[in-house]
N, C-alpha and C positions, 0 to 999 in steps of 0.2 A: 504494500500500500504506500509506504513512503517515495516509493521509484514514480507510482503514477502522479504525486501530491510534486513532488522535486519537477517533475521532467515535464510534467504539464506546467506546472507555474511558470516557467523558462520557456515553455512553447506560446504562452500568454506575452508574454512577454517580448519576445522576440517577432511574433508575428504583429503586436501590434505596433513594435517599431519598424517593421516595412513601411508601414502604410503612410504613415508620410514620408519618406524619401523615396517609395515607388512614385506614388503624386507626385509629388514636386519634381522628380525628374523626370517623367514624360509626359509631363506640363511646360519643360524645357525651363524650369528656376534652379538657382545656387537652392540649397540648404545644409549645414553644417553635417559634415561626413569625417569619419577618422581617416577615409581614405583620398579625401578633398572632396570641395563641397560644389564639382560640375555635375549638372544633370545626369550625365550619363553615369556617372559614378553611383551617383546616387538610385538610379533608378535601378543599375542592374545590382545595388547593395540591397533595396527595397525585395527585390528578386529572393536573391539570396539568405535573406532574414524568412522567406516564407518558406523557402526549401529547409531553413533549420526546423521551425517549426512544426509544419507536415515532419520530418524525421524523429524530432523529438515527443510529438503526438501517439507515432507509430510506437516508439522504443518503450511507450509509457504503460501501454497493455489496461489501455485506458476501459476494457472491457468487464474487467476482474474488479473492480473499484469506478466505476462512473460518476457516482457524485461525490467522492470524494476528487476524481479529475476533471469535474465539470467546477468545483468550486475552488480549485488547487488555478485552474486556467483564467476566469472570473476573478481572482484576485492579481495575479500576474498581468491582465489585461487592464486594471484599473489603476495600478498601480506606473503602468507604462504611460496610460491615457494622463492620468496628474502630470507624470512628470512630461510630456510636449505638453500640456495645457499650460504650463508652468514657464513655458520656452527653455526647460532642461537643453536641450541639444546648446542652441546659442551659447548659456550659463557655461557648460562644459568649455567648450570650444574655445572661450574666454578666458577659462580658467588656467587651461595649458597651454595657452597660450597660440594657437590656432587659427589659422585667417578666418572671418567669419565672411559671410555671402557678399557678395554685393549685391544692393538691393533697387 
């Protein structure tokens, strides 16, 4: 049960930091990326963050335990959503000192 509670909340999570830097980069904007912050980067990082999470979903045997990995994902999800609600990415970006977008 812990494997579905860990690996879903991290699929929560991770899926829902695609979603905006799939948007924004094949919307053609900057947004703040550890790998730089061009569209294209971004979009196919947005990509890449859904391929972890479908992987981590799977690895999770989310079948054996469901609401404990429906509410393990639901918290990883909300948790992701505050912090872009918050402009976390920018905050980071800032912090290590990282080019931010041009806007």
């Amino acid at each position: 049960m812990i494997q579905a509670i860990v690996l879903t909340f991290l699929a929560g999570l991770m899926g829902t930091n695609g979603i905006p830097h799939f948007v924004q980069g094949i919307s053609a904007r900057e947004y703040p990326n550890l790998t730089g912050n061009s569209p294209t980067r971004n979009a196919v990082g947005g990509l890449g963050a859904f391929a972890i999470a479908g992987a981590l979903t799977a690895w999770a045997h989310v079948g054996a335990h469901p609401w404990a990995a429906l509410i393990a994902a639901a918290v990883g999800i909300l948790a992701m959503t505050v912090f872009h609600a918050q402009r976390g990415a920018y905050r980071l970006s800032a912090r290590f000192g990282k080019p931010l977008p041009s806007v």
